[in-house]
C-alpha positions in Angstrom: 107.2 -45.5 -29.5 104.2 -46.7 -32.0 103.9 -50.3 -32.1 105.6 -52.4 -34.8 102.9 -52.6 -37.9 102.8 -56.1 -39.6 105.3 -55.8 -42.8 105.1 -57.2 -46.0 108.1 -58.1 -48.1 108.1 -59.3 -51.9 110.2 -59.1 -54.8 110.0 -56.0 -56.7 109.2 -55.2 -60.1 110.0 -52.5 -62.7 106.8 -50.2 -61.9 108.0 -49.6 -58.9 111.4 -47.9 -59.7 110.4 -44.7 -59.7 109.1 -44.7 -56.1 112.3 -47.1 -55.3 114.3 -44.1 -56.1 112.2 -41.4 -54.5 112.4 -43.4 -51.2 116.5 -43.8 -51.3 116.5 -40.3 -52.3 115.0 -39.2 -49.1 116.2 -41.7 -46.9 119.9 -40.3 -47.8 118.9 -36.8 -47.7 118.2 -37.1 -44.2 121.1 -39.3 -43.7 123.6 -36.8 -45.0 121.7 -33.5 -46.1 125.1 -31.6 -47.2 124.9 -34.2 -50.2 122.3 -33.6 -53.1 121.4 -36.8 -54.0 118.8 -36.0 -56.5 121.9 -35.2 -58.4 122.7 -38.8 -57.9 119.6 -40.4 -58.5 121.2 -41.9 -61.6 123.2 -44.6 -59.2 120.1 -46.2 -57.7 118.1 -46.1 -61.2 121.4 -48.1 -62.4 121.2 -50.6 -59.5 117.3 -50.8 -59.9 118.1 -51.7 -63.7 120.8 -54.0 -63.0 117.8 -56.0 -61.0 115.6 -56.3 -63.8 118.0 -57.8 -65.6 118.8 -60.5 -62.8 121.6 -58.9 -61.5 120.6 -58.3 -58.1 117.2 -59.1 -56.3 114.7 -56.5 -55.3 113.0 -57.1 -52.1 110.2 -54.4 -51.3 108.7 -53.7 -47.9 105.4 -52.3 -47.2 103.0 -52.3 -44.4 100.5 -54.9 -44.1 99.5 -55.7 -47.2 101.1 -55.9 -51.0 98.8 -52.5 -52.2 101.0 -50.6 -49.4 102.8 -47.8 -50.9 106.8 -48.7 -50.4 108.6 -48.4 -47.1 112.2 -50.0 -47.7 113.7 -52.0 -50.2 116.9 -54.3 -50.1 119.0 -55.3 -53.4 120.6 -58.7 -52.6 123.2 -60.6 -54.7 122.4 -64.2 -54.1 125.2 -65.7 -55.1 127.7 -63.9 -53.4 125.4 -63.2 -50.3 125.6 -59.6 -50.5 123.8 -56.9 -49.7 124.1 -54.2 -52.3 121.5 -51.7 -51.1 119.1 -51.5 -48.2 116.6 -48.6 -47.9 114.3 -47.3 -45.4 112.1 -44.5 -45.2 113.1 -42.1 -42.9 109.0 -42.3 -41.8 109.6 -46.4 -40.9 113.0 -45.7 -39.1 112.8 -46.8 -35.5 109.3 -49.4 -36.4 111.5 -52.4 -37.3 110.9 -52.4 -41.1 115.1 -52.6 -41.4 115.0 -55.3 -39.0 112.5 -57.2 -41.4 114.6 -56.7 -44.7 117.7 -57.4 -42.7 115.7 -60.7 -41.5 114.4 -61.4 -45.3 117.7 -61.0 -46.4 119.3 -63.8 -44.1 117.0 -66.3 -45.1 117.3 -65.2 -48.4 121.1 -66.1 -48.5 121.5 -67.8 -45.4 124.1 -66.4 -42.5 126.9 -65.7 -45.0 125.7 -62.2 -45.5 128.3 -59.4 -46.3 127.5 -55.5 -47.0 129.7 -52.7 -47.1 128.7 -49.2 -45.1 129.8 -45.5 -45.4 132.3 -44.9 -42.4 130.8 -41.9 -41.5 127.3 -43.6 -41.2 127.3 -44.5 -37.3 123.6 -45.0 -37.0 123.9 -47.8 -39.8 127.2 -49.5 -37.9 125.4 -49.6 -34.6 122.6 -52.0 -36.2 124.7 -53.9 -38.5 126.6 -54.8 -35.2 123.2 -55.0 -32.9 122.6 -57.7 -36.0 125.6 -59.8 -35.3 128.0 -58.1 -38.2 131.7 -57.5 -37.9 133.8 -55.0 -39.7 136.1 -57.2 -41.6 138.1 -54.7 -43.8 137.7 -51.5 -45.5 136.7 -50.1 -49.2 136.0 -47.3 -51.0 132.6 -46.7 -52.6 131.8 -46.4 -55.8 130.9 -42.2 -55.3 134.5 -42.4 -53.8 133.7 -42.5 -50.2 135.6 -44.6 -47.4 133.2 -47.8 -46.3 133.4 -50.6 -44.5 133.1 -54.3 -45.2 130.6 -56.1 -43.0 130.2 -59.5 -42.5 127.4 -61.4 -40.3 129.5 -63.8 -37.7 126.6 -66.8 -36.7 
């Protein structure tokens, strides 16, 4: 495996949407391809929105430097310490750049962090628990899908 590349993580802004989207299009595409999520590209313009207007906070990872295209993105709600969305693309899987966001997330809201997670996304399980999460109940998503509720134990 390549070594790790130096990220860099920053709050996002509204120019960046449209490549936002683009990258948690594809990242889910390879997650589950018998879903078309370009028909549900709607969902993660809404959430992007919702963080311009201070809803959420947009944390955008790129590698090295500010002028790198985007590589992952997290949207955090501060308040209540959870992780709404957290993004990687599928070219950054296996480099650490989840690792980072998960890291910039923590100290973003401190070890109080809760998520939810599809139940059929194992991949995602095994590194919220690798992370120190345990499954602490279960939900439904908003597209209607079974998930569970994750919170990091310190």
């Amino acid at each position: 495996m390549a070594a790790s590349p130096a990220w860099h993580i920053e709050d996002g802004n509204v120019a960046q949407f449209p490549a936002l989207a683009e990258l948690w299009r594809e990242a889910w595409q390879v997650t589950r391809p018998d879903v078309d999520f370009t028909a549900r590209l709607g969902f993660i313009e809404g959430r992007l929105a919702d963080s311009a207007r201070g809803q959420y906070r947009l944390r955008v990872l790129s590698r090295g430097t500010e002028e790198g295209a985007p590589l992952g993105f997290t949207l955090l709600e501060p308040k209540m310490a959870l992780m709404e969305q957290i993004a990687v693309h599928p070219e950054a899987w296996g480099l650490g750049a989840a690792d980072a966001l998960l890291e910039d997330a923590n100290a973003l809201v401190g070890q109080r962090l809760w998520l939810t997670v599809n139940q059929f996304n194992a991949r995602a399980i095994r590194f919220y628990e690798r992370h120190g999460f345990t499954t602490t109940g279960e939900d439904i998503s908003p597209s209607g899908l079974p998930t569970y509720v994750m919170k990091l134990t310190p």
